[in-house]
C-alpha positions in Angstrom: -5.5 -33.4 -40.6 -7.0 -32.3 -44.3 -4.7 -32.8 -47.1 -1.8 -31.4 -45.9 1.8 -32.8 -46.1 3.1 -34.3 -43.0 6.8 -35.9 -42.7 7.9 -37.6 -39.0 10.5 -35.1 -39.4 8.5 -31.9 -39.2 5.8 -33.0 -36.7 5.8 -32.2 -33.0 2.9 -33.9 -30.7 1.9 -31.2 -28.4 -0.5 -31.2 -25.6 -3.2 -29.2 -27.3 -3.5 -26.3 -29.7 -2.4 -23.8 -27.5 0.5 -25.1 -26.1 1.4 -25.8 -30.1 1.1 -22.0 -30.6 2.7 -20.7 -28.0 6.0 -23.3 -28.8 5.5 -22.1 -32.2 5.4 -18.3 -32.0 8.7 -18.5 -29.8 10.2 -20.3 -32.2 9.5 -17.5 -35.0 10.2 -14.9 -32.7 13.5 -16.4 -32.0 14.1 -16.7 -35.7 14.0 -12.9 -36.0 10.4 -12.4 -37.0 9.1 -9.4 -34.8 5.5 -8.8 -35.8 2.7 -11.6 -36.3 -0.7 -10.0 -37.8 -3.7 -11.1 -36.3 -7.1 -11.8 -37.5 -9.8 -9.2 -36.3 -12.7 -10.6 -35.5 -10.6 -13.4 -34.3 -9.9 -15.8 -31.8 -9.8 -14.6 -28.0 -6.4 -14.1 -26.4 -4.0 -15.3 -28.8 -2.7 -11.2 -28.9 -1.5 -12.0 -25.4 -0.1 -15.5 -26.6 2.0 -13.3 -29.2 2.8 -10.6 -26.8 4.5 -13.2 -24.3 6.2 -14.6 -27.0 7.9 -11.4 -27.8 6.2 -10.2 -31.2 4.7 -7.2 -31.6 1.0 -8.3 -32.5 -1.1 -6.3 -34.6 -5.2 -6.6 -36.6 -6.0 -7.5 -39.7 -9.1 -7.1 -41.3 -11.4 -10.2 -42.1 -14.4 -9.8 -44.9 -16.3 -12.0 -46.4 -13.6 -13.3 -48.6 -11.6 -14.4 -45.2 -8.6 -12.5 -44.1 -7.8 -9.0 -46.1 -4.6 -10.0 -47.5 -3.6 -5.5 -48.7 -4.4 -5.0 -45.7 -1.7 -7.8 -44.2 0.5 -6.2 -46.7 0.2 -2.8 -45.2 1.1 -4.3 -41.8 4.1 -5.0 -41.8 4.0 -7.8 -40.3 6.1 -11.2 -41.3 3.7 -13.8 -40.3 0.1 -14.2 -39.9 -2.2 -16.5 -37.7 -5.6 -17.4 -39.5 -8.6 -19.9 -39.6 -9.0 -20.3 -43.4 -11.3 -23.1 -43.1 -13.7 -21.5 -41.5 -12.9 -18.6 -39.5 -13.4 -17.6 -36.0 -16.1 -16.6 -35.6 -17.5 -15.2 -38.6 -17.7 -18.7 -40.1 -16.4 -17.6 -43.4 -14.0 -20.4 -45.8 -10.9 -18.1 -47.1 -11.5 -17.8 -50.8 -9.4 -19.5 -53.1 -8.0 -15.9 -54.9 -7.6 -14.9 -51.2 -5.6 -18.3 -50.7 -2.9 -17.5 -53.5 -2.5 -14.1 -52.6 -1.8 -15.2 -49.0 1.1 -17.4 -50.1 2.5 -15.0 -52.6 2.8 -12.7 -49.8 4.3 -14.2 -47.3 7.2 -16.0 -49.9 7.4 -11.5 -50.9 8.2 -11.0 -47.5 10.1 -14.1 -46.1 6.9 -15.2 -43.5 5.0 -17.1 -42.3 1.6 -18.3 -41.9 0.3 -20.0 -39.2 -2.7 -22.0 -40.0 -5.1 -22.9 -37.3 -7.0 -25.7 -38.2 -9.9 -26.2 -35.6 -13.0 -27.5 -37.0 -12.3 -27.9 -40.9 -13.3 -31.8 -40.6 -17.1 -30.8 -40.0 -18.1 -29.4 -43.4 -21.9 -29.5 -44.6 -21.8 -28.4 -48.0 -19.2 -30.1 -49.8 -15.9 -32.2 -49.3 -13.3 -30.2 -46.3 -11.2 -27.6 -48.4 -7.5 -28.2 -48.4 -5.3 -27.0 -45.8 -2.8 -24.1 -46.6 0.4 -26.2 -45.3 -0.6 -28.6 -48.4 0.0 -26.1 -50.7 3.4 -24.7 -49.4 4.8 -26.5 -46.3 7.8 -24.1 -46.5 6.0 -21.6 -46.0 3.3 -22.7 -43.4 2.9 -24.1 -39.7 -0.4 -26.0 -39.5 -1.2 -26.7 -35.7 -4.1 -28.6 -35.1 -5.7 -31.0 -32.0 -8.5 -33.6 -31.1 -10.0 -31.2 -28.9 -12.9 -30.5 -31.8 -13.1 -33.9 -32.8 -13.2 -36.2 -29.8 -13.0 -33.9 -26.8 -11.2 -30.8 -24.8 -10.3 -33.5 -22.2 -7.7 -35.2 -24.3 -4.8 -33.1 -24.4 -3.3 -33.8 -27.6 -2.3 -31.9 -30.7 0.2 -31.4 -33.3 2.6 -28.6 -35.0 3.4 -29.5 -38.7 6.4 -26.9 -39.3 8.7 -25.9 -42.3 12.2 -28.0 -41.5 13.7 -24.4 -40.1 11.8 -24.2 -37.1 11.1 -27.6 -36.7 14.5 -27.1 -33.7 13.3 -24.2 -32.5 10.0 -25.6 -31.4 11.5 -28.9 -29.9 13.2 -26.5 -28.0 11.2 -25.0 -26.3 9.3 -28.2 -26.1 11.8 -29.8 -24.1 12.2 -26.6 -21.7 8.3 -26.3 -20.7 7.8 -29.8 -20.6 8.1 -33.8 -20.8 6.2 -34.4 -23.4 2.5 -35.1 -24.4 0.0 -38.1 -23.0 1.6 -41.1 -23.8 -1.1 -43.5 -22.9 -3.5 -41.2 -25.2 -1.6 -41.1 -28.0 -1.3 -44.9 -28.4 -4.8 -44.8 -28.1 -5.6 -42.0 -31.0 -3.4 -43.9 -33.2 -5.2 -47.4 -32.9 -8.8 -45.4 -33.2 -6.8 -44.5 -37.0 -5.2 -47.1 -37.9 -8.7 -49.3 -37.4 -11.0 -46.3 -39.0 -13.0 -45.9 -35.7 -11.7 -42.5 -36.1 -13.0 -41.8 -39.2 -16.7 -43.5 -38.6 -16.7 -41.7 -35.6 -16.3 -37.9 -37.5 -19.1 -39.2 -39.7 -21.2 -39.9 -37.5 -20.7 -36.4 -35.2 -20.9 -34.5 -38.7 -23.9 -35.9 -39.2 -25.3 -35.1 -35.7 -23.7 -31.7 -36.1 -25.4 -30.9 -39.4 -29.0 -31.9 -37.8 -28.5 -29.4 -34.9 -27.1 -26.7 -37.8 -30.6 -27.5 -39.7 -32.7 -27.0 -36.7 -30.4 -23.9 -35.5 -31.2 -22.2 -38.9 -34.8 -23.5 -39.5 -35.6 -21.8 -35.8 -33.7 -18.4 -36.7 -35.2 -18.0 -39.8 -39.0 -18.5 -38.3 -37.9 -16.0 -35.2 -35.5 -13.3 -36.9 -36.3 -14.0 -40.3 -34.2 -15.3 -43.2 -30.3 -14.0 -44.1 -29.2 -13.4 -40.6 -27.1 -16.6 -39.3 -23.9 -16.8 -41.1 -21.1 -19.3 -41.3 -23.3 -22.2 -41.3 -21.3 -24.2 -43.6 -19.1 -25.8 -41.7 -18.2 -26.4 -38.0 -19.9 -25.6 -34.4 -20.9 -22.1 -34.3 -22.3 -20.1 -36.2 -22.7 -15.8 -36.3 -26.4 -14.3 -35.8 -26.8 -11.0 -37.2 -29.0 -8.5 -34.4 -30.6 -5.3 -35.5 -28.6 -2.4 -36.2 -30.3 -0.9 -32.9 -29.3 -4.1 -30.7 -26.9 -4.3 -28.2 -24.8 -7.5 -28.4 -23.6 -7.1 -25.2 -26.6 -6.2 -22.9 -28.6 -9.1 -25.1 -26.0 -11.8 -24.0 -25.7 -11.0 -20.6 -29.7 -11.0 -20.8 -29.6 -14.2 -22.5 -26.8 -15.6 -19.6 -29.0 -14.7 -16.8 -31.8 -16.9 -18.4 -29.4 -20.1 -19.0 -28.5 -19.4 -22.1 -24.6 -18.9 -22.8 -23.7 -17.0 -26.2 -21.0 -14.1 -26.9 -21.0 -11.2 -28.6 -18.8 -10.8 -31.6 -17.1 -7.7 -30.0 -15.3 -10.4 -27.5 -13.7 -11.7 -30.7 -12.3 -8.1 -31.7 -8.6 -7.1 -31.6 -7.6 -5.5 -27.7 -10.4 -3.9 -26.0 -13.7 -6.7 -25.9 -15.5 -3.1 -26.6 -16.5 -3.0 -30.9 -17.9 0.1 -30.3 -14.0 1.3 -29.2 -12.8 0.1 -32.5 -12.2 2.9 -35.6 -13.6 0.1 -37.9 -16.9 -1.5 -35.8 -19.2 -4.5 -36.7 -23.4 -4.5 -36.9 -23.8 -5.9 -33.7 -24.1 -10.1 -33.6 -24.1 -13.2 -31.6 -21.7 -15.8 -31.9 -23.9 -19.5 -31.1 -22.5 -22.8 -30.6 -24.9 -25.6 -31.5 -21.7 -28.4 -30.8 -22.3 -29.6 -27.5 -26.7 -28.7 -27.4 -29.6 -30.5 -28.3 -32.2 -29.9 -30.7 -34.7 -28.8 -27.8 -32.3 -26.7 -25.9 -31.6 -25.0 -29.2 -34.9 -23.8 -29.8 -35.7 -22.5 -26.6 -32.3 -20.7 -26.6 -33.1 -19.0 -30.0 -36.5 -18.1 -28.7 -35.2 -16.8 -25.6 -32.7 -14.7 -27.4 -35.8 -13.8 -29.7 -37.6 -11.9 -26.6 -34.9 -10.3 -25.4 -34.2 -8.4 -28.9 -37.5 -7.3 -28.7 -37.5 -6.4 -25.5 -34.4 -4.6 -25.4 -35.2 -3.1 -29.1 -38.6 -2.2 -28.7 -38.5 -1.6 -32.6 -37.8 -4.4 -33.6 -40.4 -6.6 -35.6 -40.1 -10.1 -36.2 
């Protein structure tokens, strides 16, 4: 994890990120916390997570600053899931003002916040930014996993928690389960403890940054410049279609013709629909460049290329 504060006492090994949250949000439900704000564009699913957990989940704007703090005020709501490193999926870092004001609201109202921390080792353009449960560990659940960093197979993550619902998450720990890999954490620790670990993240940022250069070198030459975003950090990153595009029938185009993106209005709050929302978003793409070479990427971004046009017969290069 970034630099965070982590105690033995307030650390539970879960088997991966989800399982983390879900422990978590029953713990804060339990607590008496009834609503958890959401971010919207966020990540898929995790209103149903809430839901099941028995909080009442509601959308939050997120801008270009990261999550809309007056509007989180406005909500109601006594706890709040983010990315702040860099948010899913509009790949913005949640600015620094935006940080403090987070914090001061959620001591105003007696939260939480729950920090999802997904990708924030893979920065490009400087050192990773601190972590939120660093600056106020009363106040904040980090959950993390290896899932990003070595691979979706091994189920392992963690849940750092403020010391009040550090019981209520071993809980329900010990009612849904016997605990996580045993084997695999004895293996993660030795990968640490001899810095394999750590030369292995260098060397994947490094083969992730090269893959981000030739992502935005081939966008640039086929859309033209200013319309991938969030490219500072992580796997994906969000490219901007014409106003006249549809993100939908372009992705579904571009699925047919083996290549696999999503359109941002999968990521919105409820309905997968933008266009249903009061407050919608220009159409755009979300792209993964993690787990695709430096060929496959071109062609993709090509592909994609002739299907805007196609389907936008406006639309010049």
């Amino acid at each position: 994890m970034r630099s965070g504060f982590a105690a033995a006492e307030g650390a539970v090994i879960v088997s991966g990120f989800r399982q983390g949250l879900t422990f978590a949000l029953a713990a804060i439900s339990r607590s008496g916390i009834r609503r958890i704000a959401l971010e919207d564009p966020g990540p898929r699913e995790h209103d149903v997570i809430a839901r099941r957990a028995g909080l009442d989940a509601v959308p939050v704007r997120v801008d270009s600053e990261g999550v809309d703090v007056e509007h989180l005020r406005s909500s109601g709501a006594r706890a709040v899931l983010v990315t702040p490193a860099h948010q899913c999926p509009t790949g913005v870092a949640l600015a620094p003002a935006r940080r403090r004001a987070l914090l001061t609201w959620a001591n105003e109202v007696d939260g939480v916040i729950l920090e999802d921390d997904y990708d924030a080792e893979f920065r490009y353009d400087r050192q990773p930014v601190g972590s939120l449960q660093g600056l106020d560990p009363d106040r904040v659940i980090a959950l993390g996993s290896v899932s990003k960093t070595l691979a979706p197979a091994i189920r392992l993550g963690w849940v750092l928690a403020p010391r009040r619902f550090v019981p209520g998450i071993v809980e329900e720990k010990r009612l849904s389960t016997r605990g996580a890999p045993a084997l695999d954490q004895e293996a993660l620790a030795l990968l640490m403890e001899t810095g394999r670990y750590d030369r292995h993240l260098r060397r994947m940022r490094d083969t992730y940054r090269a893959r981000r250069d030739v992502l935005a070198a081939e966008v640039e030459c086929t859309f033209g410049p200013g319309r991938l975003e969030g490219l500072a950090a992580g796997c994906h990153a969000l490219l901007r279609l014409p106003d006249d595009a549809s993100e939908a029938a372009v992705a579904e185009a571009a699925a047919a013709r083996g290549v696999r993106v999503n359109p941002l209005g999968r990521y919105r709050f409820g309905e997968p629909d933008a266009a249903a929302h009061v407050d919608p978003l220009p159409p755009a793409l979300v792209i993964g460049f993690g787990n695709v070479d430096e060929e496959r990427i071109r062609r993709g971004i090509r592909v994609i290329d002739r299907i805007v046009r196609s389907l936008s017969p406006g639309t010049r290069r």
